[in-house]
MARDREN-855600 format. One line per 3 residues: number of its first residue (from 1); their letters; for each residue x, y, z of C-alpha. Coordinates in pm, whole numbers, plus 50000, padded with zeros to 5 digits. Each point is the difference from the previous one (the first is absolute). Layout:
BEGIN
NUM = A = X/Y/Z  ...
This chain:
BEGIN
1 = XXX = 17388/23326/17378  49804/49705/49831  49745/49824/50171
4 = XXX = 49802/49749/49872  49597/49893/50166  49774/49692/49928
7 = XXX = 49656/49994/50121  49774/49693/49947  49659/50023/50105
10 = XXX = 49823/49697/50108  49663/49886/50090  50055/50089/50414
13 = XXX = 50327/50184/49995  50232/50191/49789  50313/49999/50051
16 = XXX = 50313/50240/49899  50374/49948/49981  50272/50320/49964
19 = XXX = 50340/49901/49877  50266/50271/50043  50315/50033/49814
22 = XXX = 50225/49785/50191  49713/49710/50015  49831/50067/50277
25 = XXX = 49694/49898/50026  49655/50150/50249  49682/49851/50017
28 = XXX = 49667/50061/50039  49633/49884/50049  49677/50155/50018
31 = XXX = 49628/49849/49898  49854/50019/49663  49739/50287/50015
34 = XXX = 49682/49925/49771  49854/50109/49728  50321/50184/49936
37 = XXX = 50319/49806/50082  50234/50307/49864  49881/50162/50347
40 = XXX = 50228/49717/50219  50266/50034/49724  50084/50350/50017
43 = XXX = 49919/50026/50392  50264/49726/50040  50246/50128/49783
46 = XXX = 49947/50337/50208  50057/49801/50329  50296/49807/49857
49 = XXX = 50204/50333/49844  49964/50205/50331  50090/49717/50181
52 = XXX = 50328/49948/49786  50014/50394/49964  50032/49969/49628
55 = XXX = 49807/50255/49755  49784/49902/49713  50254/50179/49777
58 = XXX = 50240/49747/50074  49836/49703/49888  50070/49899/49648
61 = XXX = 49804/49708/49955  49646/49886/50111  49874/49639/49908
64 = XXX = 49621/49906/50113  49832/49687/50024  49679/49974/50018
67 = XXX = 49709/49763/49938  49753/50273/49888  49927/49905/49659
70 = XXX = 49913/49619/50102  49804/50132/50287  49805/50191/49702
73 = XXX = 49914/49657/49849  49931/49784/50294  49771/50254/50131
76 = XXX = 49875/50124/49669  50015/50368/50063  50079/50157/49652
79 = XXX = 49673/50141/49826  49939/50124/49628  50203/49709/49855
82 = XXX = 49899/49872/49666  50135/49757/49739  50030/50022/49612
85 = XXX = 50056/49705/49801  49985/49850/49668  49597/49880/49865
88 = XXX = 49952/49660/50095  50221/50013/50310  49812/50172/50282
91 = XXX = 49970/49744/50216  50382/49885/49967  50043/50173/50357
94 = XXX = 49708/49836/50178  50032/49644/49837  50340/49975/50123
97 = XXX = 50154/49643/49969  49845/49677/49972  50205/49831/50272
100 = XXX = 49849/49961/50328  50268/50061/50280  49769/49737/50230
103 = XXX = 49882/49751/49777  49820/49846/50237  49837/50288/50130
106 = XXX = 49627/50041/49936  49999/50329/50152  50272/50164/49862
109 = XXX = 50019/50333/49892  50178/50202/49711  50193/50318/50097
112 = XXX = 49759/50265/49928  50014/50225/49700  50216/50351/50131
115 = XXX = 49739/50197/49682  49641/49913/50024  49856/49877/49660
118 = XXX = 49819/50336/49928  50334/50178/49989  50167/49753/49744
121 = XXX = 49952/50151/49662  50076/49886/49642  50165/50137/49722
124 = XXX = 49972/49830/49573  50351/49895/49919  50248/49708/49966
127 = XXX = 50364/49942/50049  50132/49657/49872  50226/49747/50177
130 = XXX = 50293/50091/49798  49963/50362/50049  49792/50059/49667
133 = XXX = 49740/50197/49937  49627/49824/49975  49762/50285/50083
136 = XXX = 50101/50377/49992  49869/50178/50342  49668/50200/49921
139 = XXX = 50050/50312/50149  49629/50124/50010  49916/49678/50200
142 = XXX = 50285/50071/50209  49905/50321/50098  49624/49895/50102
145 = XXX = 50187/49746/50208  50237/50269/50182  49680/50192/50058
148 = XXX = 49776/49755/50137  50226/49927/50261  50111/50366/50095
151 = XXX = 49636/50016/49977  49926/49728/50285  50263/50142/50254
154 = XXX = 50376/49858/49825  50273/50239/50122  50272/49707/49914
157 = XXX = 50024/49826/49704  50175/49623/49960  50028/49965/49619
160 = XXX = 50111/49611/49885  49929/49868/49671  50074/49675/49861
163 = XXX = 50356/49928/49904  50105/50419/50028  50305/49827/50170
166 = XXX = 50118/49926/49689  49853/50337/49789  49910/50265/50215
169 = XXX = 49869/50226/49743  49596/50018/50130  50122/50031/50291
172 = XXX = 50199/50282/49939  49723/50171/49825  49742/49922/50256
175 = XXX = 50158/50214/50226  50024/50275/49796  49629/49987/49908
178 = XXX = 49914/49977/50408  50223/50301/50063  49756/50165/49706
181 = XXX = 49716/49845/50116  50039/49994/50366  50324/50263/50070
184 = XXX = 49959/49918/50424  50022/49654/49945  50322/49800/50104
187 = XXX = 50075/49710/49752  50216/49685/50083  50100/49778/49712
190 = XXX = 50090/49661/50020  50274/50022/49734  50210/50197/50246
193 = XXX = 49911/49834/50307  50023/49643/49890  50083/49979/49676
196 = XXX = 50002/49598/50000  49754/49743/49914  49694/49804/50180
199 = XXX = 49721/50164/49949  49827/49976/50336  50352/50087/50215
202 = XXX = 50081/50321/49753  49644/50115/50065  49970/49949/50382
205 = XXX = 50360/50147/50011  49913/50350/49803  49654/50031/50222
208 = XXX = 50193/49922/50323  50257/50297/49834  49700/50229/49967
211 = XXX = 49830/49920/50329  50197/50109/50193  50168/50258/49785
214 = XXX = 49872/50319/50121  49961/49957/50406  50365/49838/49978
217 = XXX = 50071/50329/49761  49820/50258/50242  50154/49848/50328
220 = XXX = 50378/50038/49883  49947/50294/49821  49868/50132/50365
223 = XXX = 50312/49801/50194  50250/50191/49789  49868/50288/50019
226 = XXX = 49989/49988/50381  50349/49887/50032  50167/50275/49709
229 = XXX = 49816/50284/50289  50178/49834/50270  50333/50073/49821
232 = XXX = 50068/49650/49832  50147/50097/49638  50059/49635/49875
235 = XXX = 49768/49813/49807  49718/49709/50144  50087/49674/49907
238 = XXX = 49766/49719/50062  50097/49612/50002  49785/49830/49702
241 = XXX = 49959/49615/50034  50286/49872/49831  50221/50128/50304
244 = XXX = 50100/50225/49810  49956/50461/50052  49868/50236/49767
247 = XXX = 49899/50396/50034  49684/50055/50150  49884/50188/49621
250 = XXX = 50088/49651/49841  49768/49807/50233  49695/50244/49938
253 = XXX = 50041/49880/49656  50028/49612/50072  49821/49975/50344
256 = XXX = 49991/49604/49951  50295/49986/50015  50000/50080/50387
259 = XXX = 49776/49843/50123  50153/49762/50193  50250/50296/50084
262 = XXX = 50033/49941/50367  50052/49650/50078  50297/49933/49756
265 = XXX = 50292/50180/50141  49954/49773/50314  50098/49778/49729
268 = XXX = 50263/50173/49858  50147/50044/50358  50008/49642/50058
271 = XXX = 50196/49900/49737  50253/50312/50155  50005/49828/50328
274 = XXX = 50018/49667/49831  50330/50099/49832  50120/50132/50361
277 = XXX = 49981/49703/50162  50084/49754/49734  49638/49869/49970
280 = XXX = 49930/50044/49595  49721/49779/49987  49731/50055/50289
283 = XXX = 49634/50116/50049  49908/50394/50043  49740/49988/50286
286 = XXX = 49827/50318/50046  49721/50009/50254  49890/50361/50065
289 = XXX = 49658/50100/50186  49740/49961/49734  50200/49699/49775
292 = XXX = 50268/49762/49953  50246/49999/49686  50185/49666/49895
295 = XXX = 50224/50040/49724  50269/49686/49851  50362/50143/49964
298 = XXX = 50211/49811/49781  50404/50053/49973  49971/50344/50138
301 = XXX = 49699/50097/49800  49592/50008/50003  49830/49789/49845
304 = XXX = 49789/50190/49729  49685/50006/49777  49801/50137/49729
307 = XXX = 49687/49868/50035  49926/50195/50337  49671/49967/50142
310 = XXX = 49865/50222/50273  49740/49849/50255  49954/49662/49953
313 = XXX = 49798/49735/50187  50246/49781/50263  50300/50048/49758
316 = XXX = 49815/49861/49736  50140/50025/49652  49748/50167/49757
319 = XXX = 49751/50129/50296  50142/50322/50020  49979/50349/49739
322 = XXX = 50322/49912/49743  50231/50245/49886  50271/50004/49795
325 = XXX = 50277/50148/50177  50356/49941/50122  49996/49896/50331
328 = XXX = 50147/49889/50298  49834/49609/50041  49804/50084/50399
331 = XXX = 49760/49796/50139  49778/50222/50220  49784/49864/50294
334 = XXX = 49783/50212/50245  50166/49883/50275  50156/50327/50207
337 = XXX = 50024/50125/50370  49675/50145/49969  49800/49700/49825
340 = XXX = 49690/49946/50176  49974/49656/50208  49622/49879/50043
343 = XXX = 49869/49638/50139  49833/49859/49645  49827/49667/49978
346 = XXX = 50143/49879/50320  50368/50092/49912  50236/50345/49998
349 = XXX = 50016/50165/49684  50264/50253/49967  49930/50294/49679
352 = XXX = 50000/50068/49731  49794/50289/50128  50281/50266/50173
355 = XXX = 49877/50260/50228  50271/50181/49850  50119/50318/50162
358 = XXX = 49632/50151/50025  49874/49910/50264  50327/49766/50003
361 = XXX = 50041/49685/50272  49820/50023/50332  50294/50084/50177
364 = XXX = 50065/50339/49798  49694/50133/50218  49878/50169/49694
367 = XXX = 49661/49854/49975  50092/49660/49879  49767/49718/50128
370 = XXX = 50090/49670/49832  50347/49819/50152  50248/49958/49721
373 = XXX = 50376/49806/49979  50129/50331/50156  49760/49986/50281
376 = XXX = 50116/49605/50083  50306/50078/49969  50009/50224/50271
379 = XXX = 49823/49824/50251  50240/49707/49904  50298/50249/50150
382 = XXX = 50133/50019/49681  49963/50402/49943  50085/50270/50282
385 = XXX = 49748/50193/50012  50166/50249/50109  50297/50014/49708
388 = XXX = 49773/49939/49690  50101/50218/49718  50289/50106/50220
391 = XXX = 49766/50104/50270  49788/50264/49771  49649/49762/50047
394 = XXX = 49955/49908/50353  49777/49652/49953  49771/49879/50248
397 = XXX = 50024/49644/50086  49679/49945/50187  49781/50125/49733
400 = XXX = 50130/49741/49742  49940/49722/50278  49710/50132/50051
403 = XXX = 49880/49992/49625  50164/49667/49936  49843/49800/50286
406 = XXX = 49654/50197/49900  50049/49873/49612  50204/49725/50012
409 = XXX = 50062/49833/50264  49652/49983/50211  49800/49891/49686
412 = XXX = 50288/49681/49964  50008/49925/50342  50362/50125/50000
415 = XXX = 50228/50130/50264  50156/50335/49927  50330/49862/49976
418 = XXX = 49867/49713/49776  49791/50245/49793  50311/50233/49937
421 = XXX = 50238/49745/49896  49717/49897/49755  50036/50277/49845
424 = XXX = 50363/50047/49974  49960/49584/49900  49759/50056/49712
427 = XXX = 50177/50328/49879  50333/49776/49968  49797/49755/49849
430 = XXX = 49855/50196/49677  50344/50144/49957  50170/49684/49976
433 = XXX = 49720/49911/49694  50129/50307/49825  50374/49933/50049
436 = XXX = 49972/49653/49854  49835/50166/49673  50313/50149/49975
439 = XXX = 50215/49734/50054  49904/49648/49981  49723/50081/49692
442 = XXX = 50350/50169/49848  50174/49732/50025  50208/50123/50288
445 = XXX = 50027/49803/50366  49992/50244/50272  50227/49788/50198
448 = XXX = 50238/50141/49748  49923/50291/50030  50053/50351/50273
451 = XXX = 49705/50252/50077  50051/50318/50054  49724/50093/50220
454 = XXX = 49924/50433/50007  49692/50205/50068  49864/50110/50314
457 = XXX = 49841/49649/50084  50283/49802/49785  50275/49939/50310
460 = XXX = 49702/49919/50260  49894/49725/49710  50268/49888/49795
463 = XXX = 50204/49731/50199  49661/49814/50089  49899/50000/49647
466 = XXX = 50408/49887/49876  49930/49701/50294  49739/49927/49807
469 = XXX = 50112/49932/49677  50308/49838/50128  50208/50362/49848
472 = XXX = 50374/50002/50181  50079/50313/50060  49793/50379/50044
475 = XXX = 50132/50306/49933  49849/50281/50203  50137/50348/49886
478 = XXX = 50085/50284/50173  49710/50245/49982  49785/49716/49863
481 = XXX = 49663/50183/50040  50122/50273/49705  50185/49757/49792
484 = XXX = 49788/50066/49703  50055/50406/50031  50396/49899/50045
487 = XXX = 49928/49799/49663  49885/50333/49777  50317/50162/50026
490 = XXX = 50165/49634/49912  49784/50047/49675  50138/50093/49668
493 = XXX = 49875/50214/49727  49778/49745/49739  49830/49974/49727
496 = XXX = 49799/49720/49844  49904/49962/49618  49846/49688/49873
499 = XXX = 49851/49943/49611  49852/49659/49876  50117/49876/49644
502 = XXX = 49890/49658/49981  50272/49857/49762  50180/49632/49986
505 = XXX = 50403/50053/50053  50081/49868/49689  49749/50252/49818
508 = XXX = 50099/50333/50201  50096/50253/49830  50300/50182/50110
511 = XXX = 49985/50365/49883  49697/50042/50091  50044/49841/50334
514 = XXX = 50282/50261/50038  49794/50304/49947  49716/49876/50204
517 = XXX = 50266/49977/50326  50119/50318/49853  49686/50164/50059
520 = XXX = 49916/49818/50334  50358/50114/50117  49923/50392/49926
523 = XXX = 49670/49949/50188  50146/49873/50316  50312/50203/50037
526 = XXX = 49824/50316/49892  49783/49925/50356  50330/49878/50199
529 = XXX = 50191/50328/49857  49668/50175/50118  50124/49948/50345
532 = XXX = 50285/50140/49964  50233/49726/50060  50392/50077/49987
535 = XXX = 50207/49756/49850  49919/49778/49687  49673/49825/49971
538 = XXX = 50009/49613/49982  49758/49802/49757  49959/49611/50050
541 = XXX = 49775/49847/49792  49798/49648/50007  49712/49819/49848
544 = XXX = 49677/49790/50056  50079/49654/49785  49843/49649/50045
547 = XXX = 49959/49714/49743  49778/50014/49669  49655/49923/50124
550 = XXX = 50013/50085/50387  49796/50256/50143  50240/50125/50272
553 = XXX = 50380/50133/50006  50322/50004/50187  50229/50363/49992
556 = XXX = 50313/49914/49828  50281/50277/49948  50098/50183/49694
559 = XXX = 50306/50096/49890  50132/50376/49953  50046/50116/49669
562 = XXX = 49899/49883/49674  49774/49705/49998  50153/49797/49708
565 = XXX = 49955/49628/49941  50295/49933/50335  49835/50198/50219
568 = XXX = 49647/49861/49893  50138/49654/50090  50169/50070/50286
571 = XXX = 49613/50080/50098  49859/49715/49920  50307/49778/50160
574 = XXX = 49940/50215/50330  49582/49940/49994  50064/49609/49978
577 = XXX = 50256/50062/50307  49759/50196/50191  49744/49731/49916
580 = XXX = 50162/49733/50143  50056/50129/50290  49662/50105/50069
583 = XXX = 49812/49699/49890  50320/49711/49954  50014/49976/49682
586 = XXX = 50071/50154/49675  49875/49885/49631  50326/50156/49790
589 = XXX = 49809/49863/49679  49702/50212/50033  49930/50345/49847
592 = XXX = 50029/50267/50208  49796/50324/49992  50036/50339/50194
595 = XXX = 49640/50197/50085  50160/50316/50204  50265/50206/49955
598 = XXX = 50129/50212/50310  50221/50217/50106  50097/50144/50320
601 = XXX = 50193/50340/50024  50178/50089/50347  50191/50307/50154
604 = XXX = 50129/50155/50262  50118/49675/50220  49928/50087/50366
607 = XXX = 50232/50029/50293  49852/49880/50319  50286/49950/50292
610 = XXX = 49847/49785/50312  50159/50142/50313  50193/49767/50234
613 = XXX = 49942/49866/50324  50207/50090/50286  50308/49740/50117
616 = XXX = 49953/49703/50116  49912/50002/50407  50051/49698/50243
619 = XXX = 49616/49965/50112  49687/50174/49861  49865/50206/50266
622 = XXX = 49610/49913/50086  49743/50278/49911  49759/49855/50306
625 = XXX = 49817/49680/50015  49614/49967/49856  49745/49707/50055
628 = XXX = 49962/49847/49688  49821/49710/49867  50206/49694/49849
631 = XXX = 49812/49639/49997  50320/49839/50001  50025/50159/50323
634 = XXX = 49689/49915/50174  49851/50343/49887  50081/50348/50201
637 = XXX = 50403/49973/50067  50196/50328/50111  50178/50045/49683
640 = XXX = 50344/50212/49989  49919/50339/49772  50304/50167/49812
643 = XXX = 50037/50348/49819  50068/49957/49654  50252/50323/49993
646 = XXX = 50207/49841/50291  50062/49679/49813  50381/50025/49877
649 = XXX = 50093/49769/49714  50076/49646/50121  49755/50010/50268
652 = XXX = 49812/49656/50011  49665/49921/50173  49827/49713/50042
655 = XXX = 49603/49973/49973  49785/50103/50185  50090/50341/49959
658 = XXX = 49836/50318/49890  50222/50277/49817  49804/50323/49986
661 = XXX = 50058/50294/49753  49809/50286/49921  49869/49862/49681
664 = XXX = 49934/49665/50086  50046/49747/50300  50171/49652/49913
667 = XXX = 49911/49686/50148  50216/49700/50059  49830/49691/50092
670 = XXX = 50163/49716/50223  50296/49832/49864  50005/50267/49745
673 = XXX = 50373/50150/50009  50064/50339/49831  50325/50146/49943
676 = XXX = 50093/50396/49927  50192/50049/49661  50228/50300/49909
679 = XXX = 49697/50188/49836  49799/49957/50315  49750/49726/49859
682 = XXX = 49895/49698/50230  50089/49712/49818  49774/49742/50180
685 = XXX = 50055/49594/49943  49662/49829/50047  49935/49668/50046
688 = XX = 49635/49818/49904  49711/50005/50226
């Protein structure tokens, strides 16, 4: 028997998908237990085994998601953290960048320094440009570095010295002397982690690494152990940010590397269901119960980056903690069921504070006192109370009236009704800001484009917010609300390497270009093989090239095997290509020049089947009826409610309309017209508002 589980943990629920042999596929949901989400993962995957009567020993794979380790960093929760660096370059990490992300701003501030200023030391000794030796590393004043931070309280060491991209050597040796010096001490190295240039980025990238190196470390050490005394006998595998998997022991080596773990397989599933239904370019729309994920999806694939940054201000390039990293390209708002509505200089405001799933929305009836989207949502008629989660959370619908006349609409001089669809209103309203970030500032018109809309909120949200940007069509999957735990087992086995040689194309040299990929390659399939993947292990590689004299790139691919003058040019004639599409135009006559070199190994290709819907039926049999409020309606209208699971393929509806399933509830709007396809999605056609 082989069974495969995903479990993605989220900032209200996490949710859990079993996939038997055959296919098949059984859901779950449960909320996120704090300050230990592993408690939720393993109760649910309990819950979801008895319930399918499989036995831990028959599982073969387990991929998690989570968002611990940037939880860590928003919240700044790691302690004993400390920074060594090259004399002369302490304050590398708190200077930062000279850009301003709001120029205009007069009250703008910096992301704060993750290592406080007293925990940055300094070591004597210089690495050149080119890789040459300038100043040999003084090991005495090393050591009196090591031990004045063990000294204060360091338990984790970032080391990153200038230009060890290029020569790791003191690098090397600096951990050896801290393992003298300091034997308990865990050392992170930016030669390994991000091995690439930028001085600021390669530094904020190896603390971020370190930060949240050992609570990421202790917390899956503790999940597999858990799950191996339940019977599981397979390996942990946890989704990293590229979209791609890796073992669990990888990722307690290169924590950074996960930490947007949970949010990209939504992604990833997307562009599955994308490919299904003959949408290849669309927008992923994942709105869950603490935040909403928008990610671009071009010719069947995310859009990507590796200049990542992790909280910023409003989306705002530069205003958030940069790192390095291969990733999927997400904007993130805090804009979920459970952010928190409030009346605010004589207007609704809607998050980005979430009440998350402790105490959770007022309508949980777990303590929560402050209305959120969930709340409005209900008293709009939009949620049965009675069949949230499948029925396992019984909702009250007078308390969240109750809280949202008390906070929202009394102080406006709102009706309920009014003050509710407010809500919903302004909630559709910051999303749409964050889909055309994705889109239009891409270069992409959303009237050209689908949305697949998933999460537990998505479906309630998503053909509003495609009315409003004039988007065609909406696809609304089957089991929407744990789309993103469907998307870890779509996942493949990766592995990113990236080194910076800053060369012209003309001036590269070849052999040594060949051993350097050489080397990256036995890096990043020794971690793939790590998994162990069956089958052959695939290496693409690419590279970060731009014009002599720019200071930013474009990826271009590389050619397998040897990297001779043809393959060098057929480089540089695919970076102009790549260029003029981007920007729309190309200068052939200028010298080109590549700054990164990458390579991506992959293995173990996945095998997710979708089940079927049932045959096509002559009518779709009604559910009930609900009052539910429409403004193209005149407000409360008795609106027809279906089951999703009765819905055979071919079955078409027409707006207003709710379809309820145990994961999520979708909502139709008038004129909105949805029709079921062969893999039981709702393929809606929208029309603008």
């Amino acid at each position: 028997m082989a069974y495969r589980v995903g479990f993605d943990v989220g900032g209200t629920f996490t949710d859990f998908v079993l996939q038997s042999p055959s296919g098949e596929i059984s859901t779950g949901k449960r909320l996120t237990t704090y300050p230990d989400p592993s408690e939720a993962c393993l109760a649910g995957l309990d819950a979801l085994l008895a319930q399918a009567g499989v036995p831990w020993a028959d599982i073969v794979q387990a991929v998690h998601g989570t968002t611990l380790g940037s939880n860590v960093v928003i919240e700044r929760k790691a302690r004993g953290v400390g920074l060594l660096t090259t004399r002369g370059f302490r304050d590398v990490l708190i200077i930062g960048r000279e850009k301003r992300y709001q120029v205009y701003d007069l009250q703008i501030e910096k992301p704060a320094s993750l290592i406080p200023r007293r925990l940055i030391g300094e070591v004597t000794e210089r690495i050149l440009a080119d890789g040459t030796l300038r100043t040999p590393l003084d090991e005495a004043d090393a050591r009196r570095a090591i031990r004045a931070l063990a000294g204060r309280g360091v338990t984790t060491l970032a080391v990153c010295l200038l230009h060890a991209y290029l020569n790791p050597a003191h690098e090397r040796r600096l951990a050896a002397i801290a393992k003298e010096e300091a034997p308990g001490l865990t050392v992170t190295l930016s030669h390994e982690v991000s091995p690439t240039f930028r001085e600021y980025e390669r530094t904020s990238t190896t603390v971020v690494n370190a930060y949240v190196m050992s609570i990421v470390r202790e917390y899956l050490r503790a999940l597999a152990t858990a799950m191996s005394q339940r019977g599981y006998r397979g390996r942990l595998f946890v989704m990293q940010s590229s979209g791609g998997i890796a073992t669990a022991e990888a990722m307690q080596r290169y924590p950074v590397r996960m930490i947007e773990s949970g949010p990209v397989a939504g992604a990833l599933m997307a562009a599955a269901y994308g490919e299904l239904t003959g949408h290849r370019d669309l927008i992923a729309f994942d709105m869950g119960g603490t935040t909403a994920k928008l990610a671009l999806i071009d010719k069947g694939r995310p859009a990507t980056t590796t200049a990542f940054e992790l909280h910023r201000v409003n989306n705002a390039p530069g205003s958030g903690l940069p790192m390095n990293i291969q990733a999927i390209d997400l904007v993130e708002i805090g804009a979920g069921g459970g952010s928190i509505a409030q009346a605010k200089l004589g207007v609704i405001a809607v998050g980005p504070e979430s009440a998350s799933s402790t105490p959770g929305p007022v309508c949980y009836g777990r303590g929560g006192v402050e209305p959120t989207v969930t709340d409005a949502d209900v008293v709009l008629g939009y949620i049965n109370p009675e069949y949230f989660a499948g029925g396992s959370l019984k909702l009250h619908p007078g308390a969240a009236a109750r809280a949202i006349e008390a906070r929202v609409a009394r102080p406006l001089g709102l009706s309920l009704e009014d003050a509710a669809w407010g809500i919903h209103t302004i909630v559709n309203t910051n999303m749409e800001l964050a889909t055309r970030v994705v889109s239009i500032e891409r270069g992409r018109d959303p009237r050209d484009l689908a949305l697949v809309a998933f999460g537990g909120s998505g479906p309630v949200h998503g053909c509003r917010l495609a009315q409003a940007l004039g988007i065609p069509r909406v696809v609304l999957p089957a089991a929407a609300g744990v789309t993103a735990a469907i998307g870890l087992l779509a996942a493949e086995v990766k592995f990113d390497v990236a080194r910076t040689y800053v060369q012209r194309l003309d001036a590269v040299d070849g052999a040594g270009l060949d051993a350097m990929y050489g080397e990256m390659s036995a890096q990043a399939v020794a971690v793939v093989q790590e998994s162990a993947v069956a089958g052959e292990v695939m290496v693409t590689r690419s590279a970060d090239a731009r014009y002599v004299g720019q200071g930013y790139e474009v990826t271009v691919p590389v050619p397998a095997g040897r990297l001779d003058a043809a393959a060098l040019e057929r480089v540089r004639a695919s970076f102009h290509e790549t260029y003029a599409a981007r920007y729309g135009y190309a200068n052939t006559s200028e010298p080109v020049e590549v700054v990164t070199w990458k390579l991506s190994a992959v293995g173990g290709s996945p095998r997710i089947t979708l089940a079927k819907a049932a045959a096509c039926s002559a009518d779709a049999r009604r559910k009930g009826t609900r009052r539910a409020y429409f403004p193209e309606a005149r407000g409360y209208t008795d609106t027809p409610v279906y089951d999703r699971y009765e819905l055979a393929a071919g079955t078409s509806l027409t707006g207003p309309a709710i379809v309820e399933e145990r994961e999520s509830t979708t909502v139709l709007p008038p004129g909105v017209t949805a029709t079921v396809d062969e893999y039981a999605n709702l393929i809606a056609e929208t029309r603008p508002a």
